[in-house]
Biopython code that builds the backbone (N, CA, C, O; Angstrom):
import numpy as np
from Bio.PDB.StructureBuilder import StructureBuilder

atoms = [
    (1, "UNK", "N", (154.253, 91.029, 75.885)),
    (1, "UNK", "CA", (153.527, 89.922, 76.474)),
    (1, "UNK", "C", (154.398, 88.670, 76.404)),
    (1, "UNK", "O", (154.972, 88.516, 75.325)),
    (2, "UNK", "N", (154.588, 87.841, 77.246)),
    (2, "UNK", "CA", (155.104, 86.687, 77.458)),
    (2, "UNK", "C", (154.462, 85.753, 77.102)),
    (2, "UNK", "O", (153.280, 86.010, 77.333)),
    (3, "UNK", "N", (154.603, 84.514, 76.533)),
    (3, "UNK", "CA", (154.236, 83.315, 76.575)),
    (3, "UNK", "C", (153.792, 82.491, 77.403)),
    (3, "UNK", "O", (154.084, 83.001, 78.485)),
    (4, "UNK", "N", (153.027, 81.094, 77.692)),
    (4, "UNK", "CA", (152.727, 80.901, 78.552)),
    (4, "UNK", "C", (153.845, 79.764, 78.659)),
    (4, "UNK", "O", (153.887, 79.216, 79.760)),
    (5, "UNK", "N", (154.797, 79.299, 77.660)),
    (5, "UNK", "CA", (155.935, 78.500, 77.683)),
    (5, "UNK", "C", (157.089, 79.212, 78.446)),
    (5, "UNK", "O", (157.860, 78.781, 79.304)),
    (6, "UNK", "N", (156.986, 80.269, 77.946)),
    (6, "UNK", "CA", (158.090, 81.004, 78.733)),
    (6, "UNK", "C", (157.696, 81.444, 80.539)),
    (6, "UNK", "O", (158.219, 81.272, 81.640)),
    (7, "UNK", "N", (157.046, 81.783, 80.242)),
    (7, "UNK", "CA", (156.203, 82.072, 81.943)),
    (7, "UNK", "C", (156.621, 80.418, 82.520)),
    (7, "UNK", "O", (157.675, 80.238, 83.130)),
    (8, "UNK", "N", (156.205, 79.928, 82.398)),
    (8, "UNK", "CA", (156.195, 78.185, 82.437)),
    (8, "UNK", "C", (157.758, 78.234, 82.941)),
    (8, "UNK", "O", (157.949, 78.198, 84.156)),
    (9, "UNK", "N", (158.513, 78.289, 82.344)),
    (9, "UNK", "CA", (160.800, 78.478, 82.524)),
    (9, "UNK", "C", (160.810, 78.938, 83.451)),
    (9, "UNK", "O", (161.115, 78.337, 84.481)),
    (10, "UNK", "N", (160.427, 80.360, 83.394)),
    (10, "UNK", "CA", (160.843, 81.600, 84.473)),
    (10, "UNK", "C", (160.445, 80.866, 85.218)),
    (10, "UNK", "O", (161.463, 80.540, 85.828)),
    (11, "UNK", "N", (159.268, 80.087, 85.829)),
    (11, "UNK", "CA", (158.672, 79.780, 87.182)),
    (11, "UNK", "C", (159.362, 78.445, 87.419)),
    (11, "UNK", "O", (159.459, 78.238, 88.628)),
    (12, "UNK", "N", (159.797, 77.614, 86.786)),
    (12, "UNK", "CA", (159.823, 76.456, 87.267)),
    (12, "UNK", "C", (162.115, 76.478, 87.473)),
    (12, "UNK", "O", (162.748, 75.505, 87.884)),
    (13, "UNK", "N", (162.631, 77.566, 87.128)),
    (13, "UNK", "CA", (163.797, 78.291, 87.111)),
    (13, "UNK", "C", (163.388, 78.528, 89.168)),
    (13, "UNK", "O", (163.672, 77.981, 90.233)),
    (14, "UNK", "N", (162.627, 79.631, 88.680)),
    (14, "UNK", "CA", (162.612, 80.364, 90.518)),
    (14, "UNK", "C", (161.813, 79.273, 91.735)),
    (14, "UNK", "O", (162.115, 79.204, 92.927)),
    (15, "UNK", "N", (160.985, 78.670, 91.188)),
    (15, "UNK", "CA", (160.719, 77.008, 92.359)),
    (15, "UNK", "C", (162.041, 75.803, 92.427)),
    (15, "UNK", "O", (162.019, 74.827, 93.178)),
    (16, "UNK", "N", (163.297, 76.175, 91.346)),
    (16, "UNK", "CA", (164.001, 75.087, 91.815)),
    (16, "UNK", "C", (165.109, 75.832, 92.411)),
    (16, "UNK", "O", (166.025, 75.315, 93.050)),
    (17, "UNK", "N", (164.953, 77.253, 92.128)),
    (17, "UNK", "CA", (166.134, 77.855, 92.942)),
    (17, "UNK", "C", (165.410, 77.696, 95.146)),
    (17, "UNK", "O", (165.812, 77.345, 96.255)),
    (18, "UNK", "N", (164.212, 78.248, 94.459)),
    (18, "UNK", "CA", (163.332, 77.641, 96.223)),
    (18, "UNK", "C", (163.564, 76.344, 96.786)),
    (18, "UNK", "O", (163.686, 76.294, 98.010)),
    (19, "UNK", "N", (163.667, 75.043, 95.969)),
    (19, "UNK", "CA", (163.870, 73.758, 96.650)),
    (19, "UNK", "C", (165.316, 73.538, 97.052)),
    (19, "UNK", "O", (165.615, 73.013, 98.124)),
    (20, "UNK", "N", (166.237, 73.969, 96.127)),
    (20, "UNK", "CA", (167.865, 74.384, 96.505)),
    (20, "UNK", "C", (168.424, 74.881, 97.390)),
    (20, "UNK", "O", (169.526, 74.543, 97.823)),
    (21, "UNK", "N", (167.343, 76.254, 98.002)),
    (21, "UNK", "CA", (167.423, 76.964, 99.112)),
    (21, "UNK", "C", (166.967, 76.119, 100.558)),
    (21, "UNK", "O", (167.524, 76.036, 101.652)),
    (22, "UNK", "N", (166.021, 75.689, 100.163)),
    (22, "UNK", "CA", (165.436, 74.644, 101.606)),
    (22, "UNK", "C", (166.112, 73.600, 101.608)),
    (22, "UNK", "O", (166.465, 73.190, 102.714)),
    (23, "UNK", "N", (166.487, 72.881, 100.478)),
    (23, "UNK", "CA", (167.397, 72.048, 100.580)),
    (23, "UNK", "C", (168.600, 72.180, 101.588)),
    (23, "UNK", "O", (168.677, 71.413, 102.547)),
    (24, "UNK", "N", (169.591, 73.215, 101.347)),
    (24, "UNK", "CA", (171.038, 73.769, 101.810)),
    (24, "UNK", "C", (169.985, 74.101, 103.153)),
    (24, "UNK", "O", (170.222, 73.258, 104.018)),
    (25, "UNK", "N", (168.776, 75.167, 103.653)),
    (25, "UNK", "CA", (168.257, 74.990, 105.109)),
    (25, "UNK", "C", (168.578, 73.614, 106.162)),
    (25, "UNK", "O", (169.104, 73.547, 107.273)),
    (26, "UNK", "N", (168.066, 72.700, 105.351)),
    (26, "UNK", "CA", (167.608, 71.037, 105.619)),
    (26, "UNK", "C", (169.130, 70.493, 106.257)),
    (26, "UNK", "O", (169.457, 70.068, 107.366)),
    (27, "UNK", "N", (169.735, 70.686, 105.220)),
    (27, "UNK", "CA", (171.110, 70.009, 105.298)),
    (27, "UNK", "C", (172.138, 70.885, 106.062)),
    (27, "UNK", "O", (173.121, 70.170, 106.257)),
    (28, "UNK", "N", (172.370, 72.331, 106.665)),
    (28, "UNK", "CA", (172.457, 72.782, 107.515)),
    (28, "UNK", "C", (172.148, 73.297, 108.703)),
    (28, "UNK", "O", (172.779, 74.228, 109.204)),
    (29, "UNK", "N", (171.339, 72.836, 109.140)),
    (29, "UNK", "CA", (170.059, 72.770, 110.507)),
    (29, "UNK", "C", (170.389, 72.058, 111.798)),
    (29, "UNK", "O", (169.641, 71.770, 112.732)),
    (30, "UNK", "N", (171.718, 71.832, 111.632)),
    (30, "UNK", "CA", (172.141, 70.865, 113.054)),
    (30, "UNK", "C", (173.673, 72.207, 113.210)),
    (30, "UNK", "O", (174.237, 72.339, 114.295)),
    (31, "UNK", "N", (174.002, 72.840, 112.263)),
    (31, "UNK", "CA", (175.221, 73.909, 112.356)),
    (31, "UNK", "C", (174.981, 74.894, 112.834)),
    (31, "UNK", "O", (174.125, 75.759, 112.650)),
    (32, "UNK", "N", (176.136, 74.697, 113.775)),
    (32, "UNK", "CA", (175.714, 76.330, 114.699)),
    (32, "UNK", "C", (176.288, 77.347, 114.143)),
    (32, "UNK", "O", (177.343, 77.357, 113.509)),
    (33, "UNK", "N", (175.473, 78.347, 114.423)),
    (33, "UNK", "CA", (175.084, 79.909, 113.642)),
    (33, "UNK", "C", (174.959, 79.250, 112.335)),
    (33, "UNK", "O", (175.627, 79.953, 111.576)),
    (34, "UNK", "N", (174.586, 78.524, 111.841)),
    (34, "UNK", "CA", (173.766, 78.754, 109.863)),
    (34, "UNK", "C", (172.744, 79.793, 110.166)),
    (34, "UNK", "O", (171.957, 79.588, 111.090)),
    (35, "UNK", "N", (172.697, 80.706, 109.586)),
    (35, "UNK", "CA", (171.763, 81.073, 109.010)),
    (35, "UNK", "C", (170.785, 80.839, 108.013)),
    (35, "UNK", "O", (171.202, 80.877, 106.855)),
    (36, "UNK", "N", (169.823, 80.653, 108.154)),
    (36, "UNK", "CA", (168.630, 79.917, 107.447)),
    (36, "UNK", "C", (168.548, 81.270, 105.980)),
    (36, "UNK", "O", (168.689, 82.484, 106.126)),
    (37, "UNK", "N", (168.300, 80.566, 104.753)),
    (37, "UNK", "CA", (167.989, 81.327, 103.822)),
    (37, "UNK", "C", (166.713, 81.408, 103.176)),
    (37, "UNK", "O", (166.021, 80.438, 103.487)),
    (38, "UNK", "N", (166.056, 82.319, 102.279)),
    (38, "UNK", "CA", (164.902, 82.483, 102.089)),
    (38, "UNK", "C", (164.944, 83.048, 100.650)),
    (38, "UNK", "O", (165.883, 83.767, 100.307)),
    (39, "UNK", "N", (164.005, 82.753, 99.862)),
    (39, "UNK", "CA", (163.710, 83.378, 98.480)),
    (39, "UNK", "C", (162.455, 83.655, 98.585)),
    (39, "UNK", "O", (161.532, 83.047, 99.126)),
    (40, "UNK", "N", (162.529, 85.134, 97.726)),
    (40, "UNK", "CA", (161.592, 85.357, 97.479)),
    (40, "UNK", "C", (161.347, 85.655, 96.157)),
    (40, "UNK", "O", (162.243, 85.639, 95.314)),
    (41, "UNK", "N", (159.991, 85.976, 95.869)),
    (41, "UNK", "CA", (159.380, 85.664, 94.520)),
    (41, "UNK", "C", (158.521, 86.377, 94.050)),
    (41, "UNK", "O", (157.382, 86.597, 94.464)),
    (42, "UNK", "N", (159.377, 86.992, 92.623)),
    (42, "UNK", "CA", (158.533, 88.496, 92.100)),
    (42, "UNK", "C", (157.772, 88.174, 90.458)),
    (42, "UNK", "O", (158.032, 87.269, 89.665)),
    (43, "UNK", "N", (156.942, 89.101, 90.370)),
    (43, "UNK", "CA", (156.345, 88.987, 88.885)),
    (43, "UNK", "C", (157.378, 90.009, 88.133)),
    (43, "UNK", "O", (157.498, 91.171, 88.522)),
    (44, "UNK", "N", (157.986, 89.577, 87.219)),
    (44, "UNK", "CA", (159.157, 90.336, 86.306)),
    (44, "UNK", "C", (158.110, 91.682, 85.877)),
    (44, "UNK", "O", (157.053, 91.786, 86.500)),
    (45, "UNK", "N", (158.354, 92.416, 85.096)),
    (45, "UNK", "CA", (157.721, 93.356, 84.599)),
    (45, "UNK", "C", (157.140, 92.753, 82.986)),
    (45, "UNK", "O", (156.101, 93.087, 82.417)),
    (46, "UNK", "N", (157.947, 92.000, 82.621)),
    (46, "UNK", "CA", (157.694, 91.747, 81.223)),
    (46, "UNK", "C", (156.689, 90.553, 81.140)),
    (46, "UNK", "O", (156.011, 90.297, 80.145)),
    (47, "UNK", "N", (156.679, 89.720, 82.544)),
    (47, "UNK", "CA", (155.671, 88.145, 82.630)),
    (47, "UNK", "C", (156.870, 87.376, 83.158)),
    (47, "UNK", "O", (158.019, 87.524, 82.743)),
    (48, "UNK", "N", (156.464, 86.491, 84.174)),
    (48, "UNK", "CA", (157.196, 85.492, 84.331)),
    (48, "UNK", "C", (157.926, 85.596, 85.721)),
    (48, "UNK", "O", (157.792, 86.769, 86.069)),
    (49, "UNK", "N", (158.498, 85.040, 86.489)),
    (49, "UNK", "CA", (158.663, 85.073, 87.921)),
    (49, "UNK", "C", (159.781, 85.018, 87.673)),
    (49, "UNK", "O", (160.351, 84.324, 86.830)),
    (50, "UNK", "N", (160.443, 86.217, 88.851)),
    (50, "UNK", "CA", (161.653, 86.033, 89.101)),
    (50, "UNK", "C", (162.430, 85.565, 90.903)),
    (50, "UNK", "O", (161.821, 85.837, 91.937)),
    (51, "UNK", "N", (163.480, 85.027, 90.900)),
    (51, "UNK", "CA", (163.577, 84.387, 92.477)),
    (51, "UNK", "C", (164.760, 85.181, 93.454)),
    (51, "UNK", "O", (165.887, 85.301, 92.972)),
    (52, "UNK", "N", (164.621, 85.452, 94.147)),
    (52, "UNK", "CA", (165.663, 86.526, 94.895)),
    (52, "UNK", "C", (166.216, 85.808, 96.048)),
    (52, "UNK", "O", (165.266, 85.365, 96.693)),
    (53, "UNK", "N", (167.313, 85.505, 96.579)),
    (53, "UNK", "CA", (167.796, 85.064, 97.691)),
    (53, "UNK", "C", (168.532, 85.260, 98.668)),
    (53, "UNK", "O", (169.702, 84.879, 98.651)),
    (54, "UNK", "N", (167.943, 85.952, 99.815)),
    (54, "UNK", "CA", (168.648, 86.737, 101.010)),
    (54, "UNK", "C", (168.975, 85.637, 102.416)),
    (54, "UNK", "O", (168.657, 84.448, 102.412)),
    (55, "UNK", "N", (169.385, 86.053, 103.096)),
    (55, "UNK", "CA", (169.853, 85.640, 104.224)),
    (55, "UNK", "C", (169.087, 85.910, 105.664)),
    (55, "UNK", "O", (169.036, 87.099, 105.977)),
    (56, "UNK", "N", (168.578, 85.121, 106.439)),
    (56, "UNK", "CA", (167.560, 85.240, 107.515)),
    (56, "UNK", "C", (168.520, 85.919, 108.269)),
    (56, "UNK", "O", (169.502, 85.178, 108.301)),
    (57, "UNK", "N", (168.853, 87.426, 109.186)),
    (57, "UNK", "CA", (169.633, 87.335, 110.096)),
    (57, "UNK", "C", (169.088, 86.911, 111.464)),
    (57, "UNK", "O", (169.869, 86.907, 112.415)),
    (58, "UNK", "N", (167.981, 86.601, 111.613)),
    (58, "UNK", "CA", (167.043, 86.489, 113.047)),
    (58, "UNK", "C", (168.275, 85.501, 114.172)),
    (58, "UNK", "O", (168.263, 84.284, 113.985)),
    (59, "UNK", "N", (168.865, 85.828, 114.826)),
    (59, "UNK", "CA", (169.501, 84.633, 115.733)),
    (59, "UNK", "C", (168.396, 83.398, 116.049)),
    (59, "UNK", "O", (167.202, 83.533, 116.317)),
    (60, "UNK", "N", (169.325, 81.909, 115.913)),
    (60, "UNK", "CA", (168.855, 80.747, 116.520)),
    (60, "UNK", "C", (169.100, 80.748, 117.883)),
    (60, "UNK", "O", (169.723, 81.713, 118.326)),
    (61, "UNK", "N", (168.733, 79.848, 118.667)),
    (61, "UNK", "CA", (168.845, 79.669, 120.164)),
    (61, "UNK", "C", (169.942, 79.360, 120.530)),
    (61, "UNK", "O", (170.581, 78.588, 119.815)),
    (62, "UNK", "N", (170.636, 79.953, 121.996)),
    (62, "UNK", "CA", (171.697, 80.003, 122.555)),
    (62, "UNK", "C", (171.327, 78.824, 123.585)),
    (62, "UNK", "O", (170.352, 78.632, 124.310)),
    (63, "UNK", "N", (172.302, 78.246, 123.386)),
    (63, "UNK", "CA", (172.648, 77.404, 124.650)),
    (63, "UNK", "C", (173.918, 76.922, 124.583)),
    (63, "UNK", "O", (174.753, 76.985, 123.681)),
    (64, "UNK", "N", (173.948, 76.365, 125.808)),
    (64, "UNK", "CA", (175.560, 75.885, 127.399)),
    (64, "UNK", "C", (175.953, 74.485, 126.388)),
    (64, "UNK", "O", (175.311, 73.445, 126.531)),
    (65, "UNK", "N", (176.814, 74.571, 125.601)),
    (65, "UNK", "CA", (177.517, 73.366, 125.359)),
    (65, "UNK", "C", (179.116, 73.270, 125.932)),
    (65, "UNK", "O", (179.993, 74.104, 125.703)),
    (66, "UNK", "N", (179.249, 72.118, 126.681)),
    (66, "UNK", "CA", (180.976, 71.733, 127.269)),
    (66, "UNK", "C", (181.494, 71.686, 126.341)),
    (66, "UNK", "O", (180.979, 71.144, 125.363)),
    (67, "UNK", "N", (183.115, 72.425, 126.299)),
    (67, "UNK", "CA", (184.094, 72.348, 125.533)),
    (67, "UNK", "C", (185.678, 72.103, 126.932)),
    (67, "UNK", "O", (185.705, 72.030, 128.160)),
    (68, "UNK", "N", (186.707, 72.057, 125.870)),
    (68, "UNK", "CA", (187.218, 71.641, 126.672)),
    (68, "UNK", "C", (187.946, 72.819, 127.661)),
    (68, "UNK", "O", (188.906, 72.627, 128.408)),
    (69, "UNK", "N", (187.148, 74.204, 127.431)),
    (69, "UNK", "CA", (187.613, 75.175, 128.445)),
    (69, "UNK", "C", (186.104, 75.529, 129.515)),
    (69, "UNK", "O", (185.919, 76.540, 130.192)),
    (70, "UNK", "N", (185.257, 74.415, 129.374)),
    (70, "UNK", "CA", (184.246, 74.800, 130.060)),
    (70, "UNK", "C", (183.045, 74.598, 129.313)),
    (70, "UNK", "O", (182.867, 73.935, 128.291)),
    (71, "UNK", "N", (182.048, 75.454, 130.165)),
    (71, "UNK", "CA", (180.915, 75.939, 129.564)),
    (71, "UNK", "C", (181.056, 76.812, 128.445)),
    (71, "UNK", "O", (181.942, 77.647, 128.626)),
    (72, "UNK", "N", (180.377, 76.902, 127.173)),
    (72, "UNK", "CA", (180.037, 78.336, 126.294)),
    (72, "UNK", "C", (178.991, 78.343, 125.999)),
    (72, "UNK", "O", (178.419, 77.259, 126.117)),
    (73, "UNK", "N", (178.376, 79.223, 125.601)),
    (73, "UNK", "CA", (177.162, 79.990, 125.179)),
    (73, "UNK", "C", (177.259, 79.705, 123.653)),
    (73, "UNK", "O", (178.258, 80.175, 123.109)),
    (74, "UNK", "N", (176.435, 79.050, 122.915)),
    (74, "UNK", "CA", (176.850, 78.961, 121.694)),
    (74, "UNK", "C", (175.218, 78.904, 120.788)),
    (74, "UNK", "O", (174.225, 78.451, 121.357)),
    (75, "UNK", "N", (175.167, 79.342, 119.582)),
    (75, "UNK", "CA", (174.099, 79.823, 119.129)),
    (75, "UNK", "C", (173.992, 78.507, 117.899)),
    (75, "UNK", "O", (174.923, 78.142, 117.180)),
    (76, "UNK", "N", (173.091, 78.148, 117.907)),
    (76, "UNK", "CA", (172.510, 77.484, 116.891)),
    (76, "UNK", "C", (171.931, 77.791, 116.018)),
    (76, "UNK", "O", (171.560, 78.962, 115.938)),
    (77, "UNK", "N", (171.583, 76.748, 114.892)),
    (77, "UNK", "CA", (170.951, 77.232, 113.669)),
    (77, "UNK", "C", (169.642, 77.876, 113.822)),
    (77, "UNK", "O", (168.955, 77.408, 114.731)),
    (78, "UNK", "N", (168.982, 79.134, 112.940)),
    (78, "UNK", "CA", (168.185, 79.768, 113.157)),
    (78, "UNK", "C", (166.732, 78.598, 112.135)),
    (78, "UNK", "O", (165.595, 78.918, 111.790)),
    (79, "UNK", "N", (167.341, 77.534, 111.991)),
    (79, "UNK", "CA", (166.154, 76.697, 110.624)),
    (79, "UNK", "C", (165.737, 75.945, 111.758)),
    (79, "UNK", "O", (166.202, 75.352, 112.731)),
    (80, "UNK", "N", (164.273, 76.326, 111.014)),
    (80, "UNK", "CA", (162.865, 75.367, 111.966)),
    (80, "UNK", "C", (162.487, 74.633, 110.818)),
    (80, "UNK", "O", (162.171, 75.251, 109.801)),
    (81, "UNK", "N", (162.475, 73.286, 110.849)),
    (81, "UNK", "CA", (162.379, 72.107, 110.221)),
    (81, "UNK", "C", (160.752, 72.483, 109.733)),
    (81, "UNK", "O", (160.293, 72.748, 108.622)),
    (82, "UNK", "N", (160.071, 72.369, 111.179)),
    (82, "UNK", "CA", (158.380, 72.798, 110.594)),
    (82, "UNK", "C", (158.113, 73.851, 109.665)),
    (82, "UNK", "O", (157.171, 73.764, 108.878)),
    (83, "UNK", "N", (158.893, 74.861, 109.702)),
    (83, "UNK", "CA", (158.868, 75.519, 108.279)),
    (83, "UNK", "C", (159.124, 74.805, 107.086)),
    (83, "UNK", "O", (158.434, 74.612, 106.085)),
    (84, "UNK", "N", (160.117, 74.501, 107.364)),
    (84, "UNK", "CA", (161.231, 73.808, 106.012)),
    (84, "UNK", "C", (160.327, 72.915, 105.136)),
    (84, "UNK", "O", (160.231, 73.141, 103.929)),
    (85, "UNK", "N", (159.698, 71.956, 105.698)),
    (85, "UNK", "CA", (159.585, 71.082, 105.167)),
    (85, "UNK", "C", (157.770, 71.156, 104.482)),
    (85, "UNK", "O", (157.197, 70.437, 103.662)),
    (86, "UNK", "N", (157.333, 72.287, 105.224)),
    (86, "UNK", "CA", (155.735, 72.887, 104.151)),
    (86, "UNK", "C", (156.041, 73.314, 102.934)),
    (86, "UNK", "O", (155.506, 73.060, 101.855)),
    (87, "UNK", "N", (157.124, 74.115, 103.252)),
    (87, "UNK", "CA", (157.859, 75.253, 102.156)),
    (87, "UNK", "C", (157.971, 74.597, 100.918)),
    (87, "UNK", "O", (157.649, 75.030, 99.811)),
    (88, "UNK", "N", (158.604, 73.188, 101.301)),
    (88, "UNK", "CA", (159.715, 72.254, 100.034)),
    (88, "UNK", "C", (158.656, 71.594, 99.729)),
    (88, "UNK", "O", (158.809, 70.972, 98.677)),
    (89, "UNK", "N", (157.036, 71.387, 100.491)),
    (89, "UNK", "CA", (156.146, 70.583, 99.467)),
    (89, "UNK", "C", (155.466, 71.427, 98.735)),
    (89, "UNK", "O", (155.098, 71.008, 97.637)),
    (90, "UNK", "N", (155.147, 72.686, 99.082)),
    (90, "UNK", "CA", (154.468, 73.775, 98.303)),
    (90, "UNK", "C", (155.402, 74.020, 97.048)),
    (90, "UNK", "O", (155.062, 74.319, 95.904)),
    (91, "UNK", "N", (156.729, 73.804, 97.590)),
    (91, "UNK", "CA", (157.811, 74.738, 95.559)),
    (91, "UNK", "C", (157.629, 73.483, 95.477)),
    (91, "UNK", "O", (156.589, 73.749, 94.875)),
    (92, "UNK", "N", (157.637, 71.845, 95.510)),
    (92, "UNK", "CA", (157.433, 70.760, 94.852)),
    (92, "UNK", "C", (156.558, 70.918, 94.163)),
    (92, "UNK", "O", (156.864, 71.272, 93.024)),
    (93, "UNK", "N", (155.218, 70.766, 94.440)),
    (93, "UNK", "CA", (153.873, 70.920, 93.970)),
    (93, "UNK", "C", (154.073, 72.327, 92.889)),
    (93, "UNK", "O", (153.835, 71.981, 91.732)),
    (94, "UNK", "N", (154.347, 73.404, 92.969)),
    (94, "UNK", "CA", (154.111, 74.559, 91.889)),
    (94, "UNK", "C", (155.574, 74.046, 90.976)),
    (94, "UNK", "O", (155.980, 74.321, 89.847)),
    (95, "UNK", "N", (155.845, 73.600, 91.546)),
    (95, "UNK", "CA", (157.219, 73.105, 90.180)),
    (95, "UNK", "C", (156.458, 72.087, 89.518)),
    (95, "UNK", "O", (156.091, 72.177, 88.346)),
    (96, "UNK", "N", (156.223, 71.121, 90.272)),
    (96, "UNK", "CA", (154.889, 70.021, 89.330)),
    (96, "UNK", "C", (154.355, 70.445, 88.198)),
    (96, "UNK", "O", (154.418, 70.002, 87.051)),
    (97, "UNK", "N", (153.628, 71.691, 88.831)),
    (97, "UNK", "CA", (152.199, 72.268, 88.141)),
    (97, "UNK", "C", (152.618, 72.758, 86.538)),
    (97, "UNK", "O", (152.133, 72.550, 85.426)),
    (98, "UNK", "N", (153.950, 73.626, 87.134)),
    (98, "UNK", "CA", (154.436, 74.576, 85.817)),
    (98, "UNK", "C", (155.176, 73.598, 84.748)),
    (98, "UNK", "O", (155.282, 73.869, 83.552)),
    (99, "UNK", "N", (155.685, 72.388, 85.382)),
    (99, "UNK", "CA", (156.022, 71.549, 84.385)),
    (99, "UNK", "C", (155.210, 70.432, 83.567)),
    (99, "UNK", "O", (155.715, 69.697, 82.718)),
    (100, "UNK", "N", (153.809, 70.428, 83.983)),
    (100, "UNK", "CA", (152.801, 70.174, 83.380)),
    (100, "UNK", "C", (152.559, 71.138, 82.467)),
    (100, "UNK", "O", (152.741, 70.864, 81.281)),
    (101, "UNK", "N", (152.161, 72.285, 82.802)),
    (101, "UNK", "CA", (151.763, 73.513, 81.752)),
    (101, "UNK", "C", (153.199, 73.229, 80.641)),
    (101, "UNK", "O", (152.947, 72.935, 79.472)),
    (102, "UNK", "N", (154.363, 73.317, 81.003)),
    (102, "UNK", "CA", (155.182, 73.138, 79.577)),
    (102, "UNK", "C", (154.826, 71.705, 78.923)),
    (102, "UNK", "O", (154.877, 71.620, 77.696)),
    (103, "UNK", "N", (154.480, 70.619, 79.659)),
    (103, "UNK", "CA", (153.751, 69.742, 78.993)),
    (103, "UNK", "C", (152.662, 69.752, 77.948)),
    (103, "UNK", "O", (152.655, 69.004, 76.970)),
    (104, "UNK", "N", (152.081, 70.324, 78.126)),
    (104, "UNK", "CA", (150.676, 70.942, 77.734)),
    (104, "UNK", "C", (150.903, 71.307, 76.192)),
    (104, "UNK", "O", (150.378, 71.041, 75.111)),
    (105, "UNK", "N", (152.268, 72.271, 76.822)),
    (105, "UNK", "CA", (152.014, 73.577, 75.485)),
    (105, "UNK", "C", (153.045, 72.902, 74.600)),
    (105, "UNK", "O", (153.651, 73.529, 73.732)),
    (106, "UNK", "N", (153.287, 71.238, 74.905)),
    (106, "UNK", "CA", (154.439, 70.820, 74.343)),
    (106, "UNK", "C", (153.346, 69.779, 73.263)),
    (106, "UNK", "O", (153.709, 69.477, 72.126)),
    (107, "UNK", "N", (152.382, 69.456, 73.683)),
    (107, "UNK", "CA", (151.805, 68.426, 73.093)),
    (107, "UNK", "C", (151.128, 69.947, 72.123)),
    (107, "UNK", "O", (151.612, 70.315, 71.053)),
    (108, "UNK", "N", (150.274, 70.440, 72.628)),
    (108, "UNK", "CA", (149.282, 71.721, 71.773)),
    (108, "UNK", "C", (150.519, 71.786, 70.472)),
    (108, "UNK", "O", (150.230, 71.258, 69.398)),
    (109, "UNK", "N", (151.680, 72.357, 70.620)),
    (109, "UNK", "CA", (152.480, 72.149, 69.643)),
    (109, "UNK", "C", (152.868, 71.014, 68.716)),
    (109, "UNK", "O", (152.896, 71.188, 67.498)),
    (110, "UNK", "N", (153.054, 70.293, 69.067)),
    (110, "UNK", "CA", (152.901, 69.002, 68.392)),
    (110, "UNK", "C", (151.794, 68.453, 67.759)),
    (110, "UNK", "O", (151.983, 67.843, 66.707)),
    (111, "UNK", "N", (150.501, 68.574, 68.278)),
    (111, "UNK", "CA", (149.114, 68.633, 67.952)),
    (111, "UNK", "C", (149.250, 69.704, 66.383)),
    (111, "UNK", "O", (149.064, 69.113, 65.320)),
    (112, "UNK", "N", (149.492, 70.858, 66.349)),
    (112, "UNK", "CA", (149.003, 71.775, 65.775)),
    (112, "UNK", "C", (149.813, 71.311, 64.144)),
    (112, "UNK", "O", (149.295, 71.032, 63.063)),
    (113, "UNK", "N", (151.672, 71.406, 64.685)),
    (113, "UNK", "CA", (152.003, 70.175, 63.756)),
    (113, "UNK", "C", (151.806, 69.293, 63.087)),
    (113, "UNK", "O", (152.369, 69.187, 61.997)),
    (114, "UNK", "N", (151.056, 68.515, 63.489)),
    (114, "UNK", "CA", (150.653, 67.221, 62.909)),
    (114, "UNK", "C", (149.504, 67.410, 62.255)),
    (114, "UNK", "O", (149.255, 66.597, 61.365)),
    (115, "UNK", "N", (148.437, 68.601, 62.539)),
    (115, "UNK", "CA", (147.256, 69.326, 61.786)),
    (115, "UNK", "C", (147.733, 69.987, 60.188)),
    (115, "UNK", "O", (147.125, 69.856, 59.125)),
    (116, "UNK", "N", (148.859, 70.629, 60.417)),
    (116, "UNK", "CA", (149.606, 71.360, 59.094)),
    (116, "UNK", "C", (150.016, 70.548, 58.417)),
    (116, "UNK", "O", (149.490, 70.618, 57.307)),
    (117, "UNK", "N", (150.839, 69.636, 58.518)),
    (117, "UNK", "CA", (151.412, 68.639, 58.261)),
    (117, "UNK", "C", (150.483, 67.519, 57.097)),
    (117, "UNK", "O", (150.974, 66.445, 56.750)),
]
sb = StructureBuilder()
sb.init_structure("model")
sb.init_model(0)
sb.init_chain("A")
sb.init_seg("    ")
for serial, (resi, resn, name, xyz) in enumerate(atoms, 1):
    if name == "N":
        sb.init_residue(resn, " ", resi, " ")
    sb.init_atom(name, np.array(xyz, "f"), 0.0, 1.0, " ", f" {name:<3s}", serial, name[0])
structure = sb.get_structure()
C-alpha cells in the first residue's frame, strides 16, 4: 500500500511531466511537421501514477507555401491550440490539487508532532 504522501509525488511528478509536454506543443505549433506530443497516465501497480510520453503521428495540414523554387506542398504542425490549452488548465488544476494534499499531510505531520512533543 502506498501512502497518500507518496501517491501525492508520483502524481504531481506525472502532471508536470503533462504541462512540459503541452508546453514544448505550445511553443512548437507554428513548425512545420512538429509533431504534437501526448502523455498518458497510468495507476502504477503498487499506488501512485505513472506518465508515459509518445508522439502524435496524425499529419497536420498541407498547404502551397512560395519558396524560392516555386510553389511546395508543405505540412504543418499537427497541434490544435484548442486542445492545448484545456489540457494545460486541467494538469494545472490536478497539480494544484495534489500539492495541496502534500500540504495537508505536511501540516497533519507537524500537528501530530507537536501533540508528542
Amino acid at each position: 500500500m502506498i501512502s497518500g504522501i507518496q501517491s501525492a509525488l508520483t502524481s504531481l511528478q506525472a502532471f508536470s511531466t503533462r504541462l512540459e509536454n503541452t508546453g514544448n506543443n505550445i511553443a512548437n505549433m507554428n513548425t512545420d511537421g512538429f509533431k504534437k506530443g501526448r502523455v498518458l497516465l497510468a495507476e502504477q501497480p503498487q499506488g501512485g501514477v505513472s506518465a508515459r510520453a509518445e508522439k502524435v503521428d496524425q499529419p497536420g495540414p498541407v498547404v502551397a507555401e512560395q519558396t524560392s523554387a516555386g510553389y511546395e506542398m508543405v505540412e504543418q504542425s499537427n497541434v490544435d491550440p484548442g486542445e492545448e490549452i484545456p489540457d494545460m488548465i486541467r494538469s494545472t488544476r490536478a497539480y494544484e490539487a495534489n500539492l495541496k494534499t502534500l500540504q495537508a499531510g505536511d501540516e497533519m505531520s507537524s500537528t501530530l508532532l507537536d501533540i508528542r512533543g
